[in-house]
BAVOBA-445195 format. One record per residue (C-alpha): residue in three letters; x, y, z. Coordinates in steps of 0.05 Angstrom, whole numbers, plus 5000, padded with zeros to 4 digits. Layout:
<atoms>
ALAXYZ/...
</atoms>
This chain:
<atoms>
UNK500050005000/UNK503050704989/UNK500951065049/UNK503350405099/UNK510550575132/UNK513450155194/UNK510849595222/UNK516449125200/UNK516348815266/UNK509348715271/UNK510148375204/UNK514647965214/UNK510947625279/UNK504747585240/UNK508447195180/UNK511546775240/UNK504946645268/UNK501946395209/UNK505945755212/UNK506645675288/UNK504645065315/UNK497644995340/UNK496044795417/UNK492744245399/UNK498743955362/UNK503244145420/UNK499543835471/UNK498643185427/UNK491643195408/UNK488443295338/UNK483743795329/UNK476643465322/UNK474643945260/UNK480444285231/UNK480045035215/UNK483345595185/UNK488445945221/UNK486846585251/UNK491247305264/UNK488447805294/UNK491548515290/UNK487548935347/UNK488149615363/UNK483850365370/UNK480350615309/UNK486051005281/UNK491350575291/UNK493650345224/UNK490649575241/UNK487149575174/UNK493249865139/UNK497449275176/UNK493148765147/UNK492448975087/UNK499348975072/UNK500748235102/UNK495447995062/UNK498948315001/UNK506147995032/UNK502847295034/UNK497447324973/UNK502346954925/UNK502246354974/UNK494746254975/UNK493146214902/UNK485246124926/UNK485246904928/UNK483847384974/UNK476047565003/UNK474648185044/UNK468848335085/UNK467548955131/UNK464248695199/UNK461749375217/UNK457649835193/UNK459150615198/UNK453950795249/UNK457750235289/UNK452349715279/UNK454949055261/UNK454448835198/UNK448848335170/UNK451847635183/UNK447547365127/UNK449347945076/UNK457247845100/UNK455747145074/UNK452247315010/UNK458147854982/UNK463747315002/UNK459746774964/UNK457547204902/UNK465947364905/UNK466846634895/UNK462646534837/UNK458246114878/UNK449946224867/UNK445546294934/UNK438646074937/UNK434146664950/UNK431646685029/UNK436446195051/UNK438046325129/UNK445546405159/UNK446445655169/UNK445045475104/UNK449446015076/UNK455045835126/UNK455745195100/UNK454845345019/UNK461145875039/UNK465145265091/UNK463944835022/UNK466145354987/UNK472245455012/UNK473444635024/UNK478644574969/UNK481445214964/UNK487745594987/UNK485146225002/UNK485446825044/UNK479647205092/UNK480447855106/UNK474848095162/UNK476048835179/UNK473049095234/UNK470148515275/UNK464648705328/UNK464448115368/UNK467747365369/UNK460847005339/UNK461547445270/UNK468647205263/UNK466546495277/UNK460846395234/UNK465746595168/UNK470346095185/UNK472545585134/UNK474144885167/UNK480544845116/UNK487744955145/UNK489845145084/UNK486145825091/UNK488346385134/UNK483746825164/UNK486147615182/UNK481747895226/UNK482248645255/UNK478848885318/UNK478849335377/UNK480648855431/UNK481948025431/UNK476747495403/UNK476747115473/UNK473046425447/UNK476746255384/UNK482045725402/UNK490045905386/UNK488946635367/UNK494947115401/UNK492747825380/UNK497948205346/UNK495948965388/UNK498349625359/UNK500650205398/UNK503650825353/UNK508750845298/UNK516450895314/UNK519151605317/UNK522451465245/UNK516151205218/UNK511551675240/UNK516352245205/UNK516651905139/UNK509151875135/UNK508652625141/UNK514152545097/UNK510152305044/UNK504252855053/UNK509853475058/UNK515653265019/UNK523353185043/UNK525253965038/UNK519554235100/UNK522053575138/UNK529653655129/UNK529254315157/UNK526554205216/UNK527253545235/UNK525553705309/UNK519853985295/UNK517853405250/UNK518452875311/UNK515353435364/UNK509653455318/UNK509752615308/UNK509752595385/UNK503653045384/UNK499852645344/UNK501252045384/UNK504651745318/UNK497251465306/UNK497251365232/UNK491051675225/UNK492452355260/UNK498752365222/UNK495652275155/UNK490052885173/UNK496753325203/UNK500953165138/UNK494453325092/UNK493254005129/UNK500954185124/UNK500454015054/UNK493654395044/UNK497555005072/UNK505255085049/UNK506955665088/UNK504855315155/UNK510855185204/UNK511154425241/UNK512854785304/UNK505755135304/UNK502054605285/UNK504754105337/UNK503654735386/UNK496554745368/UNK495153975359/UNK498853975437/UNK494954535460/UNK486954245449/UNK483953975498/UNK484353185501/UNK476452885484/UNK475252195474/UNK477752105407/UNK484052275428/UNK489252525387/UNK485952395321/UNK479652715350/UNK484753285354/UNK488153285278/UNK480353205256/UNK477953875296/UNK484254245261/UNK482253965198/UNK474854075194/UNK475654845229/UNK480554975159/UNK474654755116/UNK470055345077/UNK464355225103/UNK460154855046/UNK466254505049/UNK464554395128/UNK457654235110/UNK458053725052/UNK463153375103/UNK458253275159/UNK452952945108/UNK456952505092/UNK455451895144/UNK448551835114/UNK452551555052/UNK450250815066/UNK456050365079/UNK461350945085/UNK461450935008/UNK461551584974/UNK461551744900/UNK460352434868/UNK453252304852/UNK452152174926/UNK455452784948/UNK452553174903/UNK445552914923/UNK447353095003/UNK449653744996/UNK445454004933/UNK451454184892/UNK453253994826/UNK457053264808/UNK463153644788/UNK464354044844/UNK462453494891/UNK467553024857/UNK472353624873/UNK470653664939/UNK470752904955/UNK478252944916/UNK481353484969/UNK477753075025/UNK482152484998/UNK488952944996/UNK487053185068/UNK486452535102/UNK479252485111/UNK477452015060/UNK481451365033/UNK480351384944/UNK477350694939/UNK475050254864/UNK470850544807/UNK470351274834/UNK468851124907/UNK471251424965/UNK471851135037/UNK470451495100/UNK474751155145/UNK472250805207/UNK476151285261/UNK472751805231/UNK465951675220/UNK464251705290/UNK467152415299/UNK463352635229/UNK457652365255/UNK457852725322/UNK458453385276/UNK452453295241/UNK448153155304/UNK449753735335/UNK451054185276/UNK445453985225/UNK437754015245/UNK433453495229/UNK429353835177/UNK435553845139/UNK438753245147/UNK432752855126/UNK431953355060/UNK439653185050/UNK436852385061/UNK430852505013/UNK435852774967/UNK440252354965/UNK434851724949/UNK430452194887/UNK438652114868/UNK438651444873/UNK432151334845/UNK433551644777/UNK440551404769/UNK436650724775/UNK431150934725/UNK437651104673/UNK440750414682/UNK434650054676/UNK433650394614/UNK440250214586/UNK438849494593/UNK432549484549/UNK432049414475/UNK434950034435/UNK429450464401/UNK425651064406/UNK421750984479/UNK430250834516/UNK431651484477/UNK426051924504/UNK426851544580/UNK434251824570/UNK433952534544/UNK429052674601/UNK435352474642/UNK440953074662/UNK447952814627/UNK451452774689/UNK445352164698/UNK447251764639/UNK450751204626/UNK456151144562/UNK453050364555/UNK449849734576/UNK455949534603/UNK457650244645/UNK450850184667/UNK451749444694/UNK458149554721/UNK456050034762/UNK450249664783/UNK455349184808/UNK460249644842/UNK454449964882/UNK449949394896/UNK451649294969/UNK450350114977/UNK445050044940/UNK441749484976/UNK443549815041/UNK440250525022/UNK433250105014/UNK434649775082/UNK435850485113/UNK429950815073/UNK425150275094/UNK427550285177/UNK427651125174/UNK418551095171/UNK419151795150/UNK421351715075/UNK416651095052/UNK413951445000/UNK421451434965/UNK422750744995/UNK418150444957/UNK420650734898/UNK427650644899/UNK426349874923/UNK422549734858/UNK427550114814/UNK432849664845/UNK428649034827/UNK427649344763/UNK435449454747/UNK436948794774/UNK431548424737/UNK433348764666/UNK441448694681/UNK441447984714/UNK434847584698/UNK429347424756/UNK432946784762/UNK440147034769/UNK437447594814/UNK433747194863/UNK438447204927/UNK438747994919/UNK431947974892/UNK428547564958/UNK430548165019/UNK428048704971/UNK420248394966/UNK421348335047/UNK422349105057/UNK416349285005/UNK412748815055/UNK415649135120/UNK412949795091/UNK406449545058/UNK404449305136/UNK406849875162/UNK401650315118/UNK396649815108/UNK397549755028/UNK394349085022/UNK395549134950/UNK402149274949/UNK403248725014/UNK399648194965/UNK404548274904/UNK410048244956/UNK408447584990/UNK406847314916/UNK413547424900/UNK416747144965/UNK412746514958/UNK414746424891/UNK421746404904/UNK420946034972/UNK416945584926/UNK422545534869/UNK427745414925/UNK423644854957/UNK421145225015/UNK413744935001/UNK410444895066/UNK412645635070/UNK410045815008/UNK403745555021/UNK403246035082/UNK404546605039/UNK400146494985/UNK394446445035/UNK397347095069/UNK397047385000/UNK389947164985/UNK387547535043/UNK391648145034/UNK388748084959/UNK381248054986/UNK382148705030/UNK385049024970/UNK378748844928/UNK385348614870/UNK380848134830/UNK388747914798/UNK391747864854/UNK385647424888/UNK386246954819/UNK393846854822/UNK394446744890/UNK388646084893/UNK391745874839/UNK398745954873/UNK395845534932/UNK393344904890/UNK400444984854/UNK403344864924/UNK398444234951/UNK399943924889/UNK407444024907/UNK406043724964/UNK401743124934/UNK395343374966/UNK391743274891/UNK384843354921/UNK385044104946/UNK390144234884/UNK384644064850/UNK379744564888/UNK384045114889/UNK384845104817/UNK376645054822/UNK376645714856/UNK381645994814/UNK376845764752/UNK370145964773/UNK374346694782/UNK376046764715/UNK369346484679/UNK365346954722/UNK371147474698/UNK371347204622/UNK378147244631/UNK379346724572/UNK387046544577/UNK386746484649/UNK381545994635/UNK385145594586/UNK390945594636/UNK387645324691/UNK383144764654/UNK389744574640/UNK392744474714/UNK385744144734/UNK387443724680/UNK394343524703/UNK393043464779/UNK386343084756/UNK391542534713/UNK395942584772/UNK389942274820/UNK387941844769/UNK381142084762/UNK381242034689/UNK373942214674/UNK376042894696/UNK382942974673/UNK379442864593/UNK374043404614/UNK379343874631/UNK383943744582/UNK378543824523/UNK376344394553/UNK383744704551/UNK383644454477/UNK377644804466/UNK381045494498/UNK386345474454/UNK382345304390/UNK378245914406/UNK384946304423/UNK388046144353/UNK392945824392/UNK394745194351/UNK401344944384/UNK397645024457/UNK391544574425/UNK396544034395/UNK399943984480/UNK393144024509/UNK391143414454/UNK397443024469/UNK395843044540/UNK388542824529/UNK391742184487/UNK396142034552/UNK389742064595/UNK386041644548/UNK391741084545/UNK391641064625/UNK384941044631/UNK385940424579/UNK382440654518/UNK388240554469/UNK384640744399/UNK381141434424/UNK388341514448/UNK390741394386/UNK386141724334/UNK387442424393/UNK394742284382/UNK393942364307/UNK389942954305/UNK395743294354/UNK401043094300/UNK396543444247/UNK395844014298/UNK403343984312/UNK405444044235/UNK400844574224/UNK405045024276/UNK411844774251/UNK413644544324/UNK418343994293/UNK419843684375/UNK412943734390/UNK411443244332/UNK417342814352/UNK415342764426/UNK407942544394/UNK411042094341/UNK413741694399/UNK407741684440/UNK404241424377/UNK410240904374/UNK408340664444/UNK401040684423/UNK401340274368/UNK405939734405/UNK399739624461/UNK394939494402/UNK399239074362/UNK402339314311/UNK410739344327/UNK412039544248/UNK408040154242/UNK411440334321/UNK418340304294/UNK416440674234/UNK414241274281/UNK420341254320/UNK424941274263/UNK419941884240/UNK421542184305/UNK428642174310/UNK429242384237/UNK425643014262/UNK429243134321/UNK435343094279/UNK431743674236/UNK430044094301/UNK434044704323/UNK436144704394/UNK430144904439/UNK429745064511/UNK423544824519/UNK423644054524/UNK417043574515/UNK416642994558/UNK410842604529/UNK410441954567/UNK406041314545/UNK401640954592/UNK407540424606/UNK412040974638/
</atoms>
């Protein structure tokens, strides 16, 4: 890292540590489940502990060719961080996919199996408490684990904390070295270590003194360590000191646009964000945010972002509680999410189909808001996801701003859905629909609380989670009957039959899809009718009651006759000839399997006819006649041969399956 000076010795007992024997190897036992081993550097916000680790992970990458994983265990109110989202980032880092809804336990062991074969290295900055470190770690040896706190992890076996006190006089002078330049040091090299020893040679005061003296040339060393000497001691110490001198040199929008910043969610800052919080433009915010960086207060991070360090977010945040009043902070908040709102609206946009209607959406759109291309548009998407996500989180828990949380929460689905798919979205997609829930309770928007547990139980439902998708959709029915949403009502019956005939209860499948039915005749809602004769039809088969299953299925037929559908009439047929041949009448069966075919070449659906070919095959064998059977087979694999590759497969099965 450029800005990390000293600390060889540290180093060196950190690299020593990582192969030291364990206890249980010196005392001659064998660990019962092996895990990673653990260094902890521990010290004060401040103290360069995040710095240290940094650069030994960078020492020791080249030995752990798994790579290297960060996570931030702390938030910058001081919260701790999500254990489950922790999880999620460190698993979407790994390429591996997370089933939507899926609880910490189930996510701790998809990462533990993650990380089973692989030679990597954790780095967990920031660590509240002992039981977030313990839940990330890997049971594989061959990982390390870096871990930086405040004090020791006391419950995590073999773990000597590596504690920081200040720099060495030497180091502390070469970092404001590095701010300053050799010529103000060399000529006062007294002054230089006075001032060191004023800051307490804490890394972090000494970046904020260097970026002052380098903010003002003319300044003399001796004044400022006079000054820095001369405050008052608080709790933050000396870098609560450094920061004071810091902030009281700002211009006052300067001042200002500094104190807004801790309602950046996740500490992350970009120009857009700043820009939103103080009501400036984007370029002079990104000017701003670039002297913050050069003074100390903020660490440059990827793609344009900007950090606000950990030692100093309390002290920001302290400023804007006492200097900011309410009204205004929560016009900066509101803001700062219309901001975020629109920026989503513009990289929606720029993952839809070109044409005229992506053109008008943009020019509507200041320049500053637009994207060069799909791919700036999803990259950024990616880079600010976890800020993103964590904006909704704070809009939805503020009760003041719902109005704009419900907004921003659906662009975000939106963006995600158009960028990623539904199905590759899911995990991000699944605490999303739970905050549009959280605030459609909270106001009593049964409408809006329907389509949210619709969507939950369909991906608890896709995930497995039946039982609790059943309990949703019935939640949903009733939050759909308040509503008076006639849709919503439909979907969700039909959502409940779709989960008892998950769970093999065919009999009230079969009257929820009733329900569902008498709905949409009394609606005339004519494919909705087609659909569901077609699921009574199939849980019908499924219970064996065959009499219905054929009413059902030729009333489907009928649906899509009416429709002009003619491939839907050929399935619905094809089905009707597998009912017929279980309920053992082999020649309706086969004269319905014929008219499908017919139906079938009429729409050009070449596997369609191939999948019926062969139930004809299987026909014909029952009624004896093997010749004409092997003549359809040979028909259909000479027209699967012919058919381009489809995702949609047809499993037609004969009565002998």
């Amino acid at each position: 890292m450029a800005d990390f000076v000293g600390r060889r010795r540290e180093l060196k007992e950190l690299r020593e540590d990582i192969a030291r024997t364990g206890l249980d190897t010196l005392s001659g036992r064998k660990a019962k489940a092996p895990r990673a081993r653990v260094l902890l550097v521990a010290g004060r916000p401040g103290s360069g502990r995040t710095a240290l680790a940094e650069e030994l992970v960078r020492e020791v990458a080249p030995e752990y060719p798994g790579g290297v994983l960060r996570a931030r265990l702390t938030m910058p109110g001081g919260e701790p961080a999500d254990t489950e989202a922790v999880m999620r980032g460190l698993l979407r880092s790994l390429g591996r996919a997370t089933p939507p809804g899926a609880g910490e336990d189930e996510l701790g062991a998809a990462l533990r199996e993650a990380l089973a074969d692989r030679t990597a290295i954790l780095l967990l900055d920031d660590a509240a408490d002992v039981f977030q470190v313990d839940a990330l770690l890997p049971d594989n040896p061959d990982c390390l684990v870096v871990v930086t706190a405040e004090g020791p992890l006391t419950g995590i076996p073999d773990v000597r904390p590596c504690t920081l006190g200040g720099l060495d006089t030497p180091s502390a002078v070469q970092m404001l070295t590095r701010h300053t330049g050799d010529i103000r040091i060399a000529a006062d090299p007294r002054a230089a270590e006075a001032l060191a020893e004023a800051c307490g040679s804490q890394p972090a005061a000494l970046a904020l003194a260097g970026g002052w003296l380098a903010a003002h040339p003319k300044a003399s060393l001796v004044d400022l360590a006079k000054q820095l000497h001369d405050m008052p001691a608080g709790a933050g110490g000396t870098v609560a000191k450094a920061f004071q001198l810091v902030h009281a040199s700002l211009p006052q929008p300067a001042q200002r646009t500094l104190r807004l910043l801790p309602l950046a969610p996740t500490g992350l800052i970009d120009s857009h964000t700043a820009s939103a919080l103080a009501g400036c433009s984007v370029v002079a915010a990104q000017s701003t945010l670039e002297d913050f960086a050069q003074l100390g207060l903020l660490r440059p991070a990827a793609d344009g972002l900007f950090l606000l360090p950990g030692c100093l977010a309390p002290l920001v945040r302290g400023l804007l509680e006492t200097k900011e009043r309410p009204s205004e902070v929560q016009l900066a908040r509101a803001r700062m999410l219309e901001r975020t709102v629109r920026l989503l609206h513009s990289c929606r946009a720029m993952a839809e189909a070109g044409g005229e209607p992506v053109r008008e959406k943009l020019e509507g759109l200041p320049r500053a808001l637009r994207f060069a291309d799909r791919r700036a548009a999803a990259t950024w998407l990616d880079s600010r996801l976890p800020a993103l996500t964590a904006a909704a989180h704070l809009a939805v828990a503020d009760g003041e701003l719902d109005t704009l949380a419900r907004r921003l929460v659906a662009a975000l689905v939106r963006a995600l859905a158009e960028h990623r798919g539904t199905a590759e979205a899911a995990p991000e997609l699944y605490p999303l629909h739970r905050l549009v829930l959280d605030v459609a309770e909270r106001r009593s928007l049964h409408r809006e609380r329907a389509a949210a547990l619709l969507n939950l139980a369909d991906l608890d439902a896709e995930t497995g989670r039946t039982t609790e998708a059943l309990e949703r959709y019935r939640a949903a029915l009733d939050a759909g009957r308040a509503a008076g949403d006639p849709y919503a009502t439909g979907r969700a019956m039909e959502s409940v039959g779709g989960a008892h005939q998950a769970l093999g209860d065919f009999h009230r499948a079969a009257d929820w899809f009733g329900r569902a039915l008498s709905q949409a005749l009394a609606r005339g809602e004519r494919a909705d009718e087609t659909r569901l004769y077609g699921r009574l039809g199939n849980v019908h088969t499924l219970a064996g009651r065959y009499g219905d299953a054929l009413r059902s299925w030729r009333a489907a037929a009928a649906g899509h006759r009416k429709a002009g559908d003619v491939p839907g009439q050929a399935r619905a047929l094809s089905e009707m000839a597998r009912v017929q041949e279980y309920a053992g009448r082999p020649e309706e069966a086969l004269h319905t399997c014929r008219e499908a075919v017919e139906l079938a070449r009429r729409a050009g659906d070449l596997r369609l006819q191939a999948a019926l070919q062969v139930r004809l095959a299987d026909t014909l064998d029952r009624l004896g006649d093997p010749a004409a059977a092997r003549l359809h087979r040979t028909m259909a694999d000479r027209l699967l041969s012919e058919a381009p590759a489809d995702p949609v497969a047809y499993e037609i099965r004969s009565g002998s399956d």
